[in-house]
Structures are given as structure tokens and as C-alpha cells.
BADORO-337063 format. One record per residue (C-alpha): x, y, z; residue number from 1. Coordinates in nm, 4 decimals, always signed. Example, Ala and Ser with C-alpha at 12.3 -4.5 7.8 and 13.67 -1.06 7.14 Angstrom:
REM residues 2
+----------+----------+----------+-----+
|       px |       py |       pz | num |
+----------+----------+----------+-----+
|  +1.2300 |  -0.4500 |  +0.7800 |   1 |
|  +1.3670 |  -0.1060 |  +0.7140 |   2 |
+----------+----------+----------+-----+
REM end
This chain:
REM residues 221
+----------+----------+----------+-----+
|       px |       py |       pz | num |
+----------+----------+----------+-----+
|  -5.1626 |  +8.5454 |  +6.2226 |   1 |
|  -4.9805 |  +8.2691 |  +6.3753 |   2 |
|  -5.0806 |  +7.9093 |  +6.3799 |   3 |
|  -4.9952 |  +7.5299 |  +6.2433 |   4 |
|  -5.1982 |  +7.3075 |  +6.0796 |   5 |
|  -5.1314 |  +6.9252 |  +6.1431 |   6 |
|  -5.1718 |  +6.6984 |  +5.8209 |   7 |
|  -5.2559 |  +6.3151 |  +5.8954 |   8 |
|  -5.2881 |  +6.0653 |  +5.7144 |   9 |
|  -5.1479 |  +5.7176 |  +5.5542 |  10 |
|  -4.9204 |  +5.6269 |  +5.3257 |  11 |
|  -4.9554 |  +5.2633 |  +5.1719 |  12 |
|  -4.7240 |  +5.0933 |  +4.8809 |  13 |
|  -4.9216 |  +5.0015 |  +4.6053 |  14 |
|  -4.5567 |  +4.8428 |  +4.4735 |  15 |
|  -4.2908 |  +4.7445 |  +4.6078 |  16 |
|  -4.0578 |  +5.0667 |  +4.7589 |  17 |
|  -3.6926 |  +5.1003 |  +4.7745 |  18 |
|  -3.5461 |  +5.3826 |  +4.9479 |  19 |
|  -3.1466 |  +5.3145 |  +4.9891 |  20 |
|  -2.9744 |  +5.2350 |  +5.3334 |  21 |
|  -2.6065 |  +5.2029 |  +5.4132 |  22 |
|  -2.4611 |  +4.9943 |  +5.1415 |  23 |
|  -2.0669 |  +5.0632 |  +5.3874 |  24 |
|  -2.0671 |  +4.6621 |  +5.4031 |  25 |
|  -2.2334 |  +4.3841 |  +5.2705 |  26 |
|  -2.0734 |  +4.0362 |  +5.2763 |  27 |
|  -2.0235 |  +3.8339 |  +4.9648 |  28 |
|  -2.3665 |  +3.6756 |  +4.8352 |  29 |
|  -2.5500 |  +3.9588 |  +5.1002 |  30 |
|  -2.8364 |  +4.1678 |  +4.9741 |  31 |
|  -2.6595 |  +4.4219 |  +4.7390 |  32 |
|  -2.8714 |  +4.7582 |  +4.7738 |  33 |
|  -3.0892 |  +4.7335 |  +5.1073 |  34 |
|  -3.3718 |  +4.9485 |  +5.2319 |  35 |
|  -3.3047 |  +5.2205 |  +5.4900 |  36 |
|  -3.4820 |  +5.1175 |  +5.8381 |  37 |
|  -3.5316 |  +5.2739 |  +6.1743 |  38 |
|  -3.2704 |  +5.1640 |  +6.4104 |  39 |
|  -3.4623 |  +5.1476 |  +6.7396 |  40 |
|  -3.6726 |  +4.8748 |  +6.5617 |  41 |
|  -3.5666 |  +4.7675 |  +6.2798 |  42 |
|  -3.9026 |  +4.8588 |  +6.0692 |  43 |
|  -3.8477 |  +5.0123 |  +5.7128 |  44 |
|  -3.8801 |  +5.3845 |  +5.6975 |  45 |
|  -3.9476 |  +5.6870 |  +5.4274 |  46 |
|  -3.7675 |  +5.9540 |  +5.5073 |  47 |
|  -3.9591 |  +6.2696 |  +5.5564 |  48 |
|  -3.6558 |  +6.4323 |  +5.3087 |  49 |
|  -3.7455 |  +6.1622 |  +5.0500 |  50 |
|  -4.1142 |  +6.2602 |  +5.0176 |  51 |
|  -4.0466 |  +6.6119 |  +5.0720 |  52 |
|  -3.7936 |  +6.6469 |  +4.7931 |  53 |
|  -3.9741 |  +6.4034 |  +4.5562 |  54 |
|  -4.3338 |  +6.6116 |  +4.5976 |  55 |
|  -4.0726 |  +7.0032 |  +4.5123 |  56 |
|  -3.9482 |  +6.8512 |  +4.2320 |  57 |
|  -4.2709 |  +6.7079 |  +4.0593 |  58 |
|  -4.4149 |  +7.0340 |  +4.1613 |  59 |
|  -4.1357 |  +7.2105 |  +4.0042 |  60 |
|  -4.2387 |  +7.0859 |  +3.6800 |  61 |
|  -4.5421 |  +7.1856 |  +3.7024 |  62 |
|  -4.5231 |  +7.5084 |  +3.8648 |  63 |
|  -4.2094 |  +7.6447 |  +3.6572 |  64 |
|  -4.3983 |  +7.6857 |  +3.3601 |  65 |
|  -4.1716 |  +7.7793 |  +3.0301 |  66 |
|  -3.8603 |  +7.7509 |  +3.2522 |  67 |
|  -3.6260 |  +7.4781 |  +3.3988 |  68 |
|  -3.5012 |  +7.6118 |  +3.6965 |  69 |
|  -3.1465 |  +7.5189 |  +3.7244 |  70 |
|  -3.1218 |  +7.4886 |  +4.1593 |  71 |
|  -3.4380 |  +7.4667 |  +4.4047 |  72 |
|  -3.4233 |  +7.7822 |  +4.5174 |  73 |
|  -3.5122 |  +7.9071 |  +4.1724 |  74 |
|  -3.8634 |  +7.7606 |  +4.1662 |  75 |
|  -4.1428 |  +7.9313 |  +4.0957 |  76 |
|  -4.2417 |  +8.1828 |  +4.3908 |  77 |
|  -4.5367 |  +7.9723 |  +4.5924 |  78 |
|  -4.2676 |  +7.6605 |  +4.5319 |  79 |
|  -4.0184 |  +7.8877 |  +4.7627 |  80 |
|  -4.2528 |  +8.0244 |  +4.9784 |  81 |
|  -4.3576 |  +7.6546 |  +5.0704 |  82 |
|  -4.0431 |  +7.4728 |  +5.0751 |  83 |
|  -3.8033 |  +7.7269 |  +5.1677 |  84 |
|  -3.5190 |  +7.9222 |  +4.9470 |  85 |
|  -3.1211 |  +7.9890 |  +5.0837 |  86 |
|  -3.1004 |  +8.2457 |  +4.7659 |  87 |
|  -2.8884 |  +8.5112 |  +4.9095 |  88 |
|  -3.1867 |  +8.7798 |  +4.8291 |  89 |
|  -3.4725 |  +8.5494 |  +4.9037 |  90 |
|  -3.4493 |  +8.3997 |  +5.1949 |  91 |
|  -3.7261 |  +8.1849 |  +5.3198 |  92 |
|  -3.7667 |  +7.9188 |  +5.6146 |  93 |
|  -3.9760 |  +7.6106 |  +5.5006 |  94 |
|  -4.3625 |  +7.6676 |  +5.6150 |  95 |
|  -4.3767 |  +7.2639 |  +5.6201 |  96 |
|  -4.1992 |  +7.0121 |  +5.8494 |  97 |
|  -4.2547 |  +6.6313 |  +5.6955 |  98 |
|  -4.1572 |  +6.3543 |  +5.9461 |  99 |
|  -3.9848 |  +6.0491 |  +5.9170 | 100 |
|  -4.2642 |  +5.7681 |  +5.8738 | 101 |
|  -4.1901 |  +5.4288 |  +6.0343 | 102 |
|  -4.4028 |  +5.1292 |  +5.9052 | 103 |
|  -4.7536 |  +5.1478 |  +6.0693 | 104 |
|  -4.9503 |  +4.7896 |  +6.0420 | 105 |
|  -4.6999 |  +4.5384 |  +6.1778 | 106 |
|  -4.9373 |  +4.3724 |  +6.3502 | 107 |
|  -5.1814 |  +4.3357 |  +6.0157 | 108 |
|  -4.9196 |  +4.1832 |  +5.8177 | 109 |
|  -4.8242 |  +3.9906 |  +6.0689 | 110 |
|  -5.2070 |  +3.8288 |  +6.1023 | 111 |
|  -5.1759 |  +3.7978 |  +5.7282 | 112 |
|  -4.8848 |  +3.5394 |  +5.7968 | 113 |
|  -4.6171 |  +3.7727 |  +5.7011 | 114 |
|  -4.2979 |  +3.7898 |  +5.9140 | 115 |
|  -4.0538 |  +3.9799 |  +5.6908 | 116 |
|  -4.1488 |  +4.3211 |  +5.5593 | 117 |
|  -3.9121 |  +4.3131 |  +5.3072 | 118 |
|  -3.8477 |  +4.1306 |  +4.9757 | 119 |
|  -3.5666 |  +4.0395 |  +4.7898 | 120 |
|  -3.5962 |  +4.1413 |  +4.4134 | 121 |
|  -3.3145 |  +3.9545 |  +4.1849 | 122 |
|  -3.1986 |  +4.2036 |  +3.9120 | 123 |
|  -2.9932 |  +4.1528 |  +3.5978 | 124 |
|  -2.8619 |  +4.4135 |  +3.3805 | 125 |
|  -2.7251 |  +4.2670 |  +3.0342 | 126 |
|  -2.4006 |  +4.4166 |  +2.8529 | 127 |
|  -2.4932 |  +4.4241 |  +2.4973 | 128 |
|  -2.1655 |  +4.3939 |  +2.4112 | 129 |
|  -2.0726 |  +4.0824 |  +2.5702 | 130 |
|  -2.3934 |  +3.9541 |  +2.6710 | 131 |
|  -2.2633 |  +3.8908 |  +2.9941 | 132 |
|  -2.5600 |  +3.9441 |  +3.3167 | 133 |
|  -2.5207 |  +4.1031 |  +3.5935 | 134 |
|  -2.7275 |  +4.0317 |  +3.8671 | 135 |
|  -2.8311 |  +4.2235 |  +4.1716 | 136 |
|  -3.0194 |  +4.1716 |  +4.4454 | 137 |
|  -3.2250 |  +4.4191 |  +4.5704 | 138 |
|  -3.4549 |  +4.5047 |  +4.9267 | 139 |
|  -3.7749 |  +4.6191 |  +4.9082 | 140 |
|  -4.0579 |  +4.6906 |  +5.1194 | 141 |
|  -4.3405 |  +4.4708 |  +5.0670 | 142 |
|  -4.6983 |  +4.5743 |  +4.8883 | 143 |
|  -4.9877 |  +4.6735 |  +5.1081 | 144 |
|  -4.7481 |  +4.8536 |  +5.4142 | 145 |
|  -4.8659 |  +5.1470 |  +5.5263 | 146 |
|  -4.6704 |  +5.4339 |  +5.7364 | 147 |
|  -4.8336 |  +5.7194 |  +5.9223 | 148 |
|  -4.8005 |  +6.0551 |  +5.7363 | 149 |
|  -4.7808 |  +6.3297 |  +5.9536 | 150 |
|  -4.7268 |  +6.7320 |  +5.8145 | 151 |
|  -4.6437 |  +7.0168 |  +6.0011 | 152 |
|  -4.7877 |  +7.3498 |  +5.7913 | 153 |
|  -4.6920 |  +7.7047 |  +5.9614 | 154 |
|  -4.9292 |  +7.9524 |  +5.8928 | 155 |
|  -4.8039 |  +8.2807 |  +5.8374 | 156 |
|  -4.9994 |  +8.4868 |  +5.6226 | 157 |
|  -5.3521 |  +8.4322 |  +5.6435 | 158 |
|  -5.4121 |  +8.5109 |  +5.3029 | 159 |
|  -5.1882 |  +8.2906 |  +5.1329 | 160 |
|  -5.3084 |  +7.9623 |  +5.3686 | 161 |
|  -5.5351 |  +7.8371 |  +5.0861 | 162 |
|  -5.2950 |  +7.8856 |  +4.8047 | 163 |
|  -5.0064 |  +7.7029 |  +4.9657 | 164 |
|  -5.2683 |  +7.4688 |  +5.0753 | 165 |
|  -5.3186 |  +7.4096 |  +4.7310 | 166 |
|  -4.9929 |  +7.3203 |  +4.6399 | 167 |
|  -4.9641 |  +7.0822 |  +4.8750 | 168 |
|  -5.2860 |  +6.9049 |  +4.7885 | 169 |
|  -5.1336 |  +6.9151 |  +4.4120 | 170 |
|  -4.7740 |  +6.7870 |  +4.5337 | 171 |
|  -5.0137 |  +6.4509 |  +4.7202 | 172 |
|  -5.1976 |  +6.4210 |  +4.4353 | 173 |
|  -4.9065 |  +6.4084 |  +4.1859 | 174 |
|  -4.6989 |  +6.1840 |  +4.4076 | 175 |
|  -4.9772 |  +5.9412 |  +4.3346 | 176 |
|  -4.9175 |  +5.9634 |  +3.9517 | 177 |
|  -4.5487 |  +5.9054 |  +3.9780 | 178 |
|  -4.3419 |  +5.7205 |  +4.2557 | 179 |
|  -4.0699 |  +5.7631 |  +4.5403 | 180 |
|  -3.7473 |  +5.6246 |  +4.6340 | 181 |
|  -3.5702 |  +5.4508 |  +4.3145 | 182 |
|  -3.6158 |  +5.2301 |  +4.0252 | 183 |
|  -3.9448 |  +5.3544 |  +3.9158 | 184 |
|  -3.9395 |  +5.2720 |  +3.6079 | 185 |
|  -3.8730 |  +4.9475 |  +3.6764 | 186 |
|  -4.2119 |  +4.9733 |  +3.8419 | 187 |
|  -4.0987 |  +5.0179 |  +4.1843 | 188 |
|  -4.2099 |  +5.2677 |  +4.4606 | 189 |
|  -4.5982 |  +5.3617 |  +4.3662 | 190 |
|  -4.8001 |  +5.4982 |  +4.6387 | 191 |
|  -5.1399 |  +5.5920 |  +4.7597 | 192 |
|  -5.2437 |  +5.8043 |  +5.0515 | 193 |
|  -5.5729 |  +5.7329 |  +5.2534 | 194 |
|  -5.7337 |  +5.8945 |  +5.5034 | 195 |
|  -5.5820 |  +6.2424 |  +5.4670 | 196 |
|  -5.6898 |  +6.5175 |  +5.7645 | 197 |
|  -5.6095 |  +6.8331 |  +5.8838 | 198 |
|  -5.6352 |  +6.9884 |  +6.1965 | 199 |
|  -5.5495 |  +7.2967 |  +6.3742 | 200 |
|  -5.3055 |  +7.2417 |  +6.6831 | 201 |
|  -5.1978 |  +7.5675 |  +6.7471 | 202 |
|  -5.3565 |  +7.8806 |  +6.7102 | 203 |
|  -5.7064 |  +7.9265 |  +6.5626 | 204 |
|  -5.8728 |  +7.8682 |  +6.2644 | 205 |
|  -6.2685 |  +7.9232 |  +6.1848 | 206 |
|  -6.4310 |  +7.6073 |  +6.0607 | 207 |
|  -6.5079 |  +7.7320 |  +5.7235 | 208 |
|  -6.1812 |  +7.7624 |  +5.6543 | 209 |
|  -6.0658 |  +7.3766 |  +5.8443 | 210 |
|  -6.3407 |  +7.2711 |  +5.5779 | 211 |
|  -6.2257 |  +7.4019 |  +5.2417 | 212 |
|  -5.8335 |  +7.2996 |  +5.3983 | 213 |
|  -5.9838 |  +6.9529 |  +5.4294 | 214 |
|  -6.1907 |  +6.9416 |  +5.1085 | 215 |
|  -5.8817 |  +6.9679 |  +4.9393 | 216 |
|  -5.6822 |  +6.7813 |  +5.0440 | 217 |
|  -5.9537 |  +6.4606 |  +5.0337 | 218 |
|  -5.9830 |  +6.5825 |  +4.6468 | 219 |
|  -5.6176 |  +6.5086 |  +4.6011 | 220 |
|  -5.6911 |  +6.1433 |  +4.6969 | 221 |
+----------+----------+----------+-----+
REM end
């Protein structure tokens, strides 16, 4: 059986995100880590590699039970037959393609009076030697944007559609729990996902089995 299932849905910052940009120059007094945007328009992106390799590795803890597996391509075998493995013995192309999202509700923030969708956090870090600060400042994307989340599943074996399904579903759900890009436990980078779908776009599917796909996914959220 071939077909792919499209996965839908938004993305929305509960905090404050950082996900790095070029840092190549930045004049004296500039911002000194800055978000990574989209350079046709100059909105703030997540890059589809940032919330696919945060949502492997949280499942890797999960999924490699009694084990720490030293490289990615050691994770537990529904972990590589999702995401892919390069293992000389085991090689597997990814059944999921995550796009880059680009932030979604300009126009809502903008009728909110916001302008900038960024925000300049001030840092300090203290030497407890000296006592001596040193301060930062960092970009972040603002609370309440939202970017469209769009997944790209490959089905190849019919019978194992619901069980990577599942892992999926576990990989949103735990992304809620924990966050993405950096300083996170700083409090940084929590998100939510709303409106989660799936739909078949190519090939065929029967609708029981669009409904349980569905079902679990919206139990995730």
C-alpha cells in the first residue's frame, strides 16, 4: 500500500521561543543571540529540523527503555522506522517530512497593536568568583504567535500506519510537556498545538481508519 497522510495543524508559543539565527555579525550594543527568520519576509520561523529533532529525542527517552542509545540511529526500532536510520545494516528513509513553519497571524497581532514580533530579553549571567555580570541580550518571538504545522506521513506498510501513528501523537503530546529551541529552563520556548487534522492526499484510506488516525492525534492535544 502506498499513500501519504497530511498532518495540519497550529503551533502557538505559550512563552517566549528562541530558535538561533546567524550570530556572523552583530554591531557593538546589537542584539547578541537573534532569532532565525524567513528571508523573503522577514517573519520568525521554526525550522521543520528543530521540531523534528526535538520530538526523536524526547521520544528517545521514552521509547529506549533500559538503554541510552549513544547516536540516533540506535533508537528503539518504531523510533527508526519513523525518523529514518543511516546504520550501515539498517537503512531506512524517514516516513515523515516536517516543514519549515513561518509565523501565521500577522495580521492578529497586528490588530492587537503589535508591530514587532519579537522581544528583546536582557540576560545576566554572574561569575561567582568575581561577581562581575554579564549581560546579554537576547531575541525572542513573542507569546500568543502561531505558525502553521504541516506533516507529511508516507504510508508504507498498512499494518504498521497506526503504530507509527502513535508515536507521533506521543512525540506532539510530549513536545507540549517540554519545550523547543533553547533556554528552556530559563522558561523559554513552551508550546501548544491546536487544531490538529489529518487527511489523506494521496492514495486511499477507509474512513474508519482517517477516524482512529484523527482521534489520536486530537487526544495528544
Amino acid at each position: 500500500m502506498y499513500a501519504k497522510i497530511q498532518i495540519t495543524g497550529k503551533i502557538e508559543t505559550v512563552t517566549g521561543l528562541h530558535i538561533g539565527g546567524s550570530s556572523v555579525y552583530a554591531a557593538i550594543g546589537a542584539v547578541d543571540a537573534s532569532v532565525i527568520k524567513d528571508v523573503t519576509s522577514n517573519l520568525p520561523m521554526i525550522p521543520g529540523s528543530s521540531l523534528k529533532g526535538k520530538m526523536r529525542a524526547l521520544l528517545a527517552k521514552e521509547f529506549n527503555t533500559g538503554y541510552v542509545a549513544e547516536k540516533p540511529d540506535d533508537d528503539n526500532e518504531r523510533l527508526t522506522r519513523v525518523f529514518g536510520c543511516s546504520k550501515k545494516d539498517c537503512i531506512k528513509r524517514s516516513r515523515i517530512q516536517i516543514s519549515d513553519m513561518i509565523l501565521s497571524n500577522k495580521e492578529q497581532l497586528n490588530k492587537m497593536g503589535l508591530q514587532n514580533f519579537t522581544e528583546i530579553k536582557f540576560e545576566n549571567s554572574i561569575n561567582r568568583v568575581t561577581a562581575v555580570a554579564n549581560p546579554r541580550q537576547i531575541e525572542r518571538v513573542i507569546r500568543g504567535a502561531e505558525f502553521d504545522l504541516n506533516i507529511i506521513y508516507e504510508v508504507e506498510k498498512e499494518e504498521e500506519l497506526i503504530e507509527d501513528i502513535e508515536v507521533i501523537a506521543e512525540g506532539i503530546r510530549l513536545l507540549q510537556y517540554d519545550y523547543i529551541g533553547g533556554n528552556g529552563s530559563r522558561g523559554y520556548g513552551k508550546i501548544k498545538f491546536n487544531d490538529i487534522h489529518a487527511d489523506t492526499v494521496i492514495g486511499e484510506l477507509d474512513g474508519e481508519t482517517e477516524d482512529k488516525i484523527n482521534d489520536m492525534l486530537t487526544a495528544a492535544i
